[in-house]
C-alpha positions as CSV (number, residue, x, y, z in Angstrom):
1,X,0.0,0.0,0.0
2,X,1.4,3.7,-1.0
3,X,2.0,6.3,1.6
4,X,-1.2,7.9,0.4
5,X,-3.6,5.3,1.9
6,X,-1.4,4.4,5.0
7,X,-2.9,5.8,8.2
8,X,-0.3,7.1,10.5
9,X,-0.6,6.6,14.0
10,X,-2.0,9.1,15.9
11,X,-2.5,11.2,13.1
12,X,-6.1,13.2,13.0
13,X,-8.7,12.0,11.2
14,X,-11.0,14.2,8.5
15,X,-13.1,13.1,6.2
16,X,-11.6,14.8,3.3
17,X,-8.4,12.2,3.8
18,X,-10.7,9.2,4.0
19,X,-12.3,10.4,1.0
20,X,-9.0,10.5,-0.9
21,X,-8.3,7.2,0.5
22,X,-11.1,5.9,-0.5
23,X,-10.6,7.1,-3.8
24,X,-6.7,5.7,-4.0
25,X,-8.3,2.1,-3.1
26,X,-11.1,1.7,-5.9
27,X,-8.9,0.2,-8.8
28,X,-7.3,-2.2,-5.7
29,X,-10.5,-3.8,-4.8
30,X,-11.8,-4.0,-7.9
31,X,-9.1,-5.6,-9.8
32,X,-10.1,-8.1,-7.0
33,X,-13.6,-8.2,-7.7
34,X,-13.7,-11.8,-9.2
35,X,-11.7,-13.3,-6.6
36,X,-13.9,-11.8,-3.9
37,X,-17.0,-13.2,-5.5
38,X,-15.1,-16.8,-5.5
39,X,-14.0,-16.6,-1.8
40,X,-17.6,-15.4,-0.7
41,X,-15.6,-13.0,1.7
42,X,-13.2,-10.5,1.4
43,X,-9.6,-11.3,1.0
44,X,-7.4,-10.5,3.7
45,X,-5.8,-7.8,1.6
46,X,-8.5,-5.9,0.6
47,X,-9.3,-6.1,5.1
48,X,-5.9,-5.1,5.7
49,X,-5.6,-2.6,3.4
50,X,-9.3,-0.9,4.7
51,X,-8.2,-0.7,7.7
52,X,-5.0,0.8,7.4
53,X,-6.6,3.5,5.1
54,X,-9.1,4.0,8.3
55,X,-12.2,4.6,6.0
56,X,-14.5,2.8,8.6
57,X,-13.7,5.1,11.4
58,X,-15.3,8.1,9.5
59,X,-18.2,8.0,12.1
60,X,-16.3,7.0,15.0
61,X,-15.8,9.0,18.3
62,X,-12.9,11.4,17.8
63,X,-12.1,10.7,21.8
64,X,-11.2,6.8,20.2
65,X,-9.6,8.6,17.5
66,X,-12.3,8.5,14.9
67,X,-12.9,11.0,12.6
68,X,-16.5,11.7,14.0
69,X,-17.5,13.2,11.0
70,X,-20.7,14.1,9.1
71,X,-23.1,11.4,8.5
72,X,-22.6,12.6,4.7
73,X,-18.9,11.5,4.4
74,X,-19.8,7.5,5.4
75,X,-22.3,8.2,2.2
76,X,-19.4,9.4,0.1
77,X,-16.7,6.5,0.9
78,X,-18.8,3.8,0.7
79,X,-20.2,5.1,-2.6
80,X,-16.9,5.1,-3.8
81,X,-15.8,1.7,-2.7
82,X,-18.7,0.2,-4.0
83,X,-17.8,1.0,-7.4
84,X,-14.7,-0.5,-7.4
85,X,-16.3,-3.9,-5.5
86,X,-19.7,-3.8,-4.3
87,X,-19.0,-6.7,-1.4
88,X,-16.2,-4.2,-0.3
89,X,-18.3,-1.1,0.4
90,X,-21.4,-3.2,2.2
91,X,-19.0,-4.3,4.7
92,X,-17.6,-1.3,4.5
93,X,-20.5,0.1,5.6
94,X,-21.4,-2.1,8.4
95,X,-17.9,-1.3,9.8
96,X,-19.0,2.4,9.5
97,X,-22.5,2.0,11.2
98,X,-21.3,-0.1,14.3
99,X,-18.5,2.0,15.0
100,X,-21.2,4.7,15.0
101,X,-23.8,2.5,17.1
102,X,-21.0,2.2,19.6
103,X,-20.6,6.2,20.3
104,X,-23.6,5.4,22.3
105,X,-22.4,3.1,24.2
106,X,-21.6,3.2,28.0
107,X,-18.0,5.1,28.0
108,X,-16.3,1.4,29.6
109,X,-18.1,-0.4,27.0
110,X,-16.0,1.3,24.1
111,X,-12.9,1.2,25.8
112,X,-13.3,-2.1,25.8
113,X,-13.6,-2.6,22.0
114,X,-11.2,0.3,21.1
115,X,-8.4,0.8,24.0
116,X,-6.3,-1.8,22.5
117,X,-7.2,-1.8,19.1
118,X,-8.4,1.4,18.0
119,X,-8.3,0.7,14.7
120,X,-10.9,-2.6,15.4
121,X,-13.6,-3.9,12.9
122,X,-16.7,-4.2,14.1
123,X,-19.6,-6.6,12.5
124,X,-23.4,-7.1,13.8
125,X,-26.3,-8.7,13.1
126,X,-29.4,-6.2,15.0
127,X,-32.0,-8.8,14.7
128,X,-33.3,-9.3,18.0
129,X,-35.5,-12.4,17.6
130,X,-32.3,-14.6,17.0
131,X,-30.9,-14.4,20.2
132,X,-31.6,-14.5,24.3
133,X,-29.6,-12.2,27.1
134,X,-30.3,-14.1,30.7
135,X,-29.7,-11.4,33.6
136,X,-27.0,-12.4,36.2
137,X,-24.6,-10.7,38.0
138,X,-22.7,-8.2,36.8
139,X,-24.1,-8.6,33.0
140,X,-25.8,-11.1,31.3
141,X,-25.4,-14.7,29.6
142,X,-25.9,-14.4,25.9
143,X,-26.5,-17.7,23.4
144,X,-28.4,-17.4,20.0
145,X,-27.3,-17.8,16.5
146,X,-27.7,-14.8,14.1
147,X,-27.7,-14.2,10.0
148,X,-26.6,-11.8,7.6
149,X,-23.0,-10.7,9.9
150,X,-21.5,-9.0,6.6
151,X,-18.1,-8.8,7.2
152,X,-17.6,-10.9,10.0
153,X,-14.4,-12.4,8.6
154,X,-11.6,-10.4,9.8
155,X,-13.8,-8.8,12.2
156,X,-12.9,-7.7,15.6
157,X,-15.9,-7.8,17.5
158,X,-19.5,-8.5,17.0
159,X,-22.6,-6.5,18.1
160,X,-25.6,-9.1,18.4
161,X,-29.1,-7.8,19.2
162,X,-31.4,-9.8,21.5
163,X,-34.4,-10.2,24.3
164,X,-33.9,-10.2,27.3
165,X,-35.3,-12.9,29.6
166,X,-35.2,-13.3,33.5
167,X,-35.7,-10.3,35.0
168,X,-39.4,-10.8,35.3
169,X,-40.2,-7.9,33.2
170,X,-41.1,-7.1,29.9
171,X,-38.3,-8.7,27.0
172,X,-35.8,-5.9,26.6
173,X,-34.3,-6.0,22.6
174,X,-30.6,-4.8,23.4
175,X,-27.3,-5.0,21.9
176,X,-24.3,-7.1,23.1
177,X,-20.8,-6.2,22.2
178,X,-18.8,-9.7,21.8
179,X,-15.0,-9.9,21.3
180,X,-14.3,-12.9,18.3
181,X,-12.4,-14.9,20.3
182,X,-16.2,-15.7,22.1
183,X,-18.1,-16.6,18.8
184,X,-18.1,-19.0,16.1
185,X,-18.6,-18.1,12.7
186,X,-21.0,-20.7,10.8
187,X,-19.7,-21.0,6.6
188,X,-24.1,-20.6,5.7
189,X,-22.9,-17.9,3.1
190,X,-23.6,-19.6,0.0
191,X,-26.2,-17.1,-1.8
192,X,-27.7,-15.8,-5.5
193,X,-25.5,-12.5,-4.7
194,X,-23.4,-10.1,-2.9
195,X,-21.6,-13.4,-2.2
196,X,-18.0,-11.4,-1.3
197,X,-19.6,-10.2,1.9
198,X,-19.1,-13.4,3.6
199,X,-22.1,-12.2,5.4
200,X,-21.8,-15.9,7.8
201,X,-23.9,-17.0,10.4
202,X,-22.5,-16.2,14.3
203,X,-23.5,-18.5,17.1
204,X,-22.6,-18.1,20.3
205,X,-23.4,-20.2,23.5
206,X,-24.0,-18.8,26.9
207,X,-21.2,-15.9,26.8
208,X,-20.9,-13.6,29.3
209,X,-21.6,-10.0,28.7
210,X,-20.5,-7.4,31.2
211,X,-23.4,-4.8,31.6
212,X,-21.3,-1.8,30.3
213,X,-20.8,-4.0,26.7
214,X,-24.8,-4.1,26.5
215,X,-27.2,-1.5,25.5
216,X,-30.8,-0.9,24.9
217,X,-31.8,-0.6,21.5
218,X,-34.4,1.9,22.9
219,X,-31.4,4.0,24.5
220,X,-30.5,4.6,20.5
221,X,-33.3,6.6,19.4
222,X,-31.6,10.4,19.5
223,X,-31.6,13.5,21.6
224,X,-28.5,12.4,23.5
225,X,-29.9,10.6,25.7
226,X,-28.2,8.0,25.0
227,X,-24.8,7.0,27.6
228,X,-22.3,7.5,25.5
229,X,-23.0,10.8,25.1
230,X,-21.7,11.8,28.3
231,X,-18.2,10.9,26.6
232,X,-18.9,11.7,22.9
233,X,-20.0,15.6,22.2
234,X,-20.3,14.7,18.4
235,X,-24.0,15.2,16.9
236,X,-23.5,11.5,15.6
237,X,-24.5,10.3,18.8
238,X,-27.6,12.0,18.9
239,X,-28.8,10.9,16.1
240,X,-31.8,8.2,15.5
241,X,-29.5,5.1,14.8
242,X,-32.1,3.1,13.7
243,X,-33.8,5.8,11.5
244,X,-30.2,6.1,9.8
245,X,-29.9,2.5,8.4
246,X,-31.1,2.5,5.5
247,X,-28.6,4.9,4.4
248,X,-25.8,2.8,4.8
249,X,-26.9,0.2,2.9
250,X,-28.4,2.5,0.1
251,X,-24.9,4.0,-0.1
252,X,-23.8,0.8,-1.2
253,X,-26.6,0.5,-4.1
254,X,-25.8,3.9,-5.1
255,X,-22.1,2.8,-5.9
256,X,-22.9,-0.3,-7.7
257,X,-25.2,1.2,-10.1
258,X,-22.9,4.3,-10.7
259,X,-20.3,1.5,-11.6
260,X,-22.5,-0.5,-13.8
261,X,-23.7,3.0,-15.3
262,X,-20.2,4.2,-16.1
263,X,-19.1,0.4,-17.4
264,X,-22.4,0.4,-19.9
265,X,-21.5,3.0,-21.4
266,X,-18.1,2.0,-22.1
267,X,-19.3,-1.0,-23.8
268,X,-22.0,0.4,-25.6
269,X,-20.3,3.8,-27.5
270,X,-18.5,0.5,-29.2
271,X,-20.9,-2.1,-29.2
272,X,-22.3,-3.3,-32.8
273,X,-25.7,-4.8,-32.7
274,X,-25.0,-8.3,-34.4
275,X,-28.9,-9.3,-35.5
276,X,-28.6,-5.5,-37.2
277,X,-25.2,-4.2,-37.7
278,X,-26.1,-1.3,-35.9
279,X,-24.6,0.6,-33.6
280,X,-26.5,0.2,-29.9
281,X,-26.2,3.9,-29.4
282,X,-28.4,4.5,-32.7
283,X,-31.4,2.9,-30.9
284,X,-33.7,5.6,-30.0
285,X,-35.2,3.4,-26.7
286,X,-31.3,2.8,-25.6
287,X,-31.1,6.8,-25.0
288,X,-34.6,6.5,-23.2
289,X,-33.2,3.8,-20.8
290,X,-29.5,5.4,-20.2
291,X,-31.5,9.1,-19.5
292,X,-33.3,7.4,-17.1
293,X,-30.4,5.8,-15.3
294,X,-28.1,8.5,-14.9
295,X,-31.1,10.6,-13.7
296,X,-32.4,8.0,-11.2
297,X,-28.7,7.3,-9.9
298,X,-28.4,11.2,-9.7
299,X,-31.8,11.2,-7.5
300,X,-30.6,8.4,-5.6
301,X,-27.3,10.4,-4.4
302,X,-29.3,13.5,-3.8
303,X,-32.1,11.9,-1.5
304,X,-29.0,10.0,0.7
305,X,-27.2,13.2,1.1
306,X,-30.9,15.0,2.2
307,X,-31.5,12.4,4.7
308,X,-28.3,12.9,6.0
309,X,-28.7,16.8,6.6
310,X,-32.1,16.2,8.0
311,X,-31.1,14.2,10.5
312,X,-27.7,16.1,11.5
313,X,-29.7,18.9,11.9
314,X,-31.7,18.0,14.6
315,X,-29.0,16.1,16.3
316,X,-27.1,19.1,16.6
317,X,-29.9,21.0,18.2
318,X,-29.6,18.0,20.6
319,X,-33.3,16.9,20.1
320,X,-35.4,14.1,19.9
321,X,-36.4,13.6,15.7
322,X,-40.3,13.4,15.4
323,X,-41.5,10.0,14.6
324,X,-42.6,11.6,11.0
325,X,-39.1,12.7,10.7
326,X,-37.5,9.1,11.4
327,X,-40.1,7.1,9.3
328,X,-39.2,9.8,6.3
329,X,-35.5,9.0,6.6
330,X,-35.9,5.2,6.7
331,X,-38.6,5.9,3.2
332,X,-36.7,8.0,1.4
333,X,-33.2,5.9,1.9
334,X,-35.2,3.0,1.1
335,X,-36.6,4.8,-2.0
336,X,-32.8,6.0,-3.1
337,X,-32.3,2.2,-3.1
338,X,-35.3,1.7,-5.2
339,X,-33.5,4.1,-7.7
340,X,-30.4,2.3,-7.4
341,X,-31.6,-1.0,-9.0
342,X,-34.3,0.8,-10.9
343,X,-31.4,2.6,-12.9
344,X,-29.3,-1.3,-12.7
345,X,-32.4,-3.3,-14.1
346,X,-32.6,-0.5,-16.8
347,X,-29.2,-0.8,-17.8
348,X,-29.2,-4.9,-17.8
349,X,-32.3,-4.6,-20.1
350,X,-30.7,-2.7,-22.5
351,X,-27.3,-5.2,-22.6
352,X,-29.1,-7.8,-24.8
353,X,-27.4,-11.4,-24.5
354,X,-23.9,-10.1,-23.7
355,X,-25.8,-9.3,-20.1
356,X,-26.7,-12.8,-19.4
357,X,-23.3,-13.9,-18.7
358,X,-21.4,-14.1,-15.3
359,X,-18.2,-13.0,-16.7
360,X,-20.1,-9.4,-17.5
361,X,-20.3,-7.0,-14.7
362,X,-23.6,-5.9,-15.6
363,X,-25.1,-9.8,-14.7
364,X,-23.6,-9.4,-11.2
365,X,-24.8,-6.3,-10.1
366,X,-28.0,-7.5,-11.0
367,X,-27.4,-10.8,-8.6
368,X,-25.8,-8.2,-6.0
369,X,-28.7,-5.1,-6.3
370,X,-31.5,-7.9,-6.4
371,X,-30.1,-9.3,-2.9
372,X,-29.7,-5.9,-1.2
373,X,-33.6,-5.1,-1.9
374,X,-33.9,-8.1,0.7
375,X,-32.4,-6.2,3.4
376,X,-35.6,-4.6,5.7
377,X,-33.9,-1.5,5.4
378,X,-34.0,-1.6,1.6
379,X,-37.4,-3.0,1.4
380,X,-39.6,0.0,0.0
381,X,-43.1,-1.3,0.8
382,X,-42.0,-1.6,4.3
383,X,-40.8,1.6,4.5
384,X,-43.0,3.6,2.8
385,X,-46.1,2.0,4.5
386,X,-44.7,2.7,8.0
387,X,-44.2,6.2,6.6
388,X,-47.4,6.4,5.5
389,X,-49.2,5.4,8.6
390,X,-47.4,8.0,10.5
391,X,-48.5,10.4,8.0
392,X,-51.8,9.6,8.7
393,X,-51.9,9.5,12.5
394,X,-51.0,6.1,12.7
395,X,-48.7,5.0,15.3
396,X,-45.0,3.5,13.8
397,X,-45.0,-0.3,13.4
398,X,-41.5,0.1,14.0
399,X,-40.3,-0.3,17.6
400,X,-36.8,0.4,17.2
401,X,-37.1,3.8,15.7
């Protein structure tokens, strides 16, 4: 790695260097693209080589050494990862968003994941239902098995959502911070697409969580109310975490289909029709369909970089984001997404056979933009409905936001 993606220690963070980073890394990972695909994880050099550059600790506490930045600047490096490798930039992004999600945890809770390794990647799976947290002294004793933990090779630590049970009260769903010397990673990754994000199943059996590496899921929802806001002044950390999800993942959809937009028309200014001779460009319903994709990719970016703002705004005021504002964020991140494979499908249907093939880009983003519509936070009826009953006095179906 050059000097210009090599993160010195102790050197301040800003997310102008990320950026540039960023930017000096895309031709790396995706001249590893295809073997990425083939491992279903990514390589250890594309891992070492993210986390020298530092990219994931955009939103990180500036007290851990983080850059603490705008939510913005996590939208603009993993946009530009993902257009060098799309499995790159989603676990890109999950490194952002835990590092983020652990700003407001109790201040002994992130030493604990970052006094030693500051630098440390950080994987999750926030899905409550797939895991139990059994009060005892001092903490708790967590087992489950969870899905979907992007990343999770070459991770650090892993944040695993569950209910609580024991206490004689209501289930609790809270978050457990989990060194990976105390999980096991399952090899279940064998999937239709984004298959470089060796997104594994993690089990773990009756580990024991110390109560400052557990938090609330409800103590996440903005204002700064949140513990580790006594440590971390940053706006970040009063922000609606949940509300802000689907921007992460949407910033990865946005950099696949710039990709496949700008690789399209690469092939097509020299692309001869071979039923007609023609040149593709000289069809009149190919400029319809590339028009559309550039504008819906340009839409996409725009609505990401407006949720950010919205929501930064009223963290900085320190308050509590109405429930209309938090369901808008989650619908219109969701509805950049929508954009995203909307301008991907366009572009595939406009490849003709050369498309169908694995060997062309265009047939994998397809795969890899059709599997991140299955993420909840990319799921547009979902989000627009919850929106929509808010909207219409209609209390949120949505208990974490």
């Amino acid at each position: 790695m050059n000097d210009a993606t090599t993160a010195a220690a102790g050197e301040t963070l800003t997310r102008a260097k990320l950026l540039a980073r960023a930017e000096a890394l895309v031709e790396t990972v995706r001249a590893r693209s295809a073997e990425t695909e083939q491992l279903r994880r990514l390589p250890p050099e594309t891992m070492a080589e993210m986390r020298a550059a530092n990219m994931h600790r955009i939103l990180q506490p500036k007290a851990h050494g983080g850059a603490g930045a705008h939510f913005s600047g996590m939208v603009d490096i993993v946009e530009t990862i993902s257009q060098g490798c799309c499995a790159a930039g989603w676990c890109l992004t999950q490194y952002c968003s835990h590092n983020c999600l652990l700003g407001y945890w109790p201040a002994e809770g992130q030493a604990d994941v970052w006094r030693d390794k500051p630098d440390a990647m950080v994987a999750g799976s926030l899905i409550p239902g797939c895991g139990t947290a059994r009060k005892v002294d001092g903490g708790w004793r967590l087992s489950g098995q969870w899905p979907f933990a992007s990343g999770i090779y070459g991770a650090d630590w892993f944040i695993a959502a569950a209910f609580t049970e024991g206490d004689g009260d209501q289930p609790v769903a809270q978050m457990h911070a989990i060194p990976c010397a105390e999980y096991e990673i399952l090899d279940t990754w064998h999937t239709a697409g984004l298959r470089g994000t060796g997104s594994a199943d993690v089990a773990i059996e009756d580990c024991f969580v110390p109560a400052h590496r557990a938090l609330a899921i409800n103590e996440t929802k903005g204002g700064g109310n949140a513990p580790g806001c006594a440590v971390n002044p940053e706006a970040l950390y009063k922000l609606p975490a949940f509300s802000m999800f689907s921007i992460n993942q949407a910033a990865a959809g946005l950099g696949l289909a710039q990709a496949t937009f700008d690789l399209y028309l690469d092939q097509a200014r020299t692309r001869i029709s071979r039923m007609s001779g023609k040149s593709v460009t000289d069809y009149a319903t190919v400029h319809v369909k590339v028009g559309e994709a550039r504008t819906a990719i340009h839409m996409a970016r725009m609505l990401l970089h407006n949720c950010c703002d919205l929501g930064m705004a009223v963290a900085e005021k320190g308050e509590v984001a109405s429930m209309e504002l938090k369901t808008e964020l989650r619908a219109k991140a969701a509805m950049a997404g929508k954009l995203s494979f909307e301008a991907i499908d366009l572009l595939f249907q406009i490849s003709g056979g050369a498309g169908l093939y694995d060997r062309n880009p265009v047939s994998r983003a397809m795969r890899d933009i059709n599997c991140m519509r299955g993420h909840i936070t990319q799921n547009w009826d979902v989000n627009a409905s919850n929106h929509g009953r808010v909207l219409l006095g209609l209390p949120s179906t949505d208990p974490a936001l």
